[in-house]
N, C-alpha and C positions, 0 to 999 in steps of 0.2 A: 834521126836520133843517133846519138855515139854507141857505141856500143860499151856498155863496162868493162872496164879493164881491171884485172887484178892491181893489187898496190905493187908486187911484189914485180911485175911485167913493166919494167920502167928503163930509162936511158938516164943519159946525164942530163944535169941542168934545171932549173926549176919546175916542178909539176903546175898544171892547174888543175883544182882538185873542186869537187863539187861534194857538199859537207849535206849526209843523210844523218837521222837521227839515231843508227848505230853502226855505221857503215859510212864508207864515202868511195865517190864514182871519181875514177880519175881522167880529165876529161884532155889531156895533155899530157903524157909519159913524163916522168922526169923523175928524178931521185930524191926532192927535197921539197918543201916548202916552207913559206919564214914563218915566223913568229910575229903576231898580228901586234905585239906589245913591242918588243926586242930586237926584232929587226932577224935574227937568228936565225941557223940552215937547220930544220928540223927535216931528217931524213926520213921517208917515208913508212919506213920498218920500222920505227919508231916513236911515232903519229900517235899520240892518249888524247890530247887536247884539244878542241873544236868549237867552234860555237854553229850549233844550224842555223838559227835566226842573224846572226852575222857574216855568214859565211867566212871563219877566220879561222887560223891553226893557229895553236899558244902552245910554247916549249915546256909550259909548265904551272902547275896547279898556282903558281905565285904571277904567275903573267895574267891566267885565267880571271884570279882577285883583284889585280891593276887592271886588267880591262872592267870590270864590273863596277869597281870601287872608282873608276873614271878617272886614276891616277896612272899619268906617264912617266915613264923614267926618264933620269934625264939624260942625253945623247952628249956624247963629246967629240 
């Protein structure tokens, strides 16, 4: 088993992040993860938005409502 690591004990480059119900285990150092809607570098110091049941980071209470609401943005 990995051991927990603080969020704050990171490197560069994308984290992979394992999403607890108030908390999350970071199971890959890195300084960011995206945005499950957006595509977005959500720094990990940073990190409000989560889904546990999805395992997904969201930049934001309006990403959160697009993923819920089943509505993508659209990409250009």
């Amino acid at each position: 088993m990995s051991p927990m690591l603080n969020k704050i004990e990171r490197s560069g480059g994308e984290a992979v992040v394992q999403y607890l119900d108030s908390n999350l285990r970071v199971l890959k150092p890195g300084s960011y993860v995206r945005c499950a809607v957006t595509g977005v570098e959500i720094p990990l110091d940073e990190l409000k938005y989560w889904s546990v049941e999805r395992q997904e980071a969201y930049a934001s209470p309006e990403a959160v409502m697009m993923r819920i609401g089943g509505i993508l943005p659209a990409r250009s």
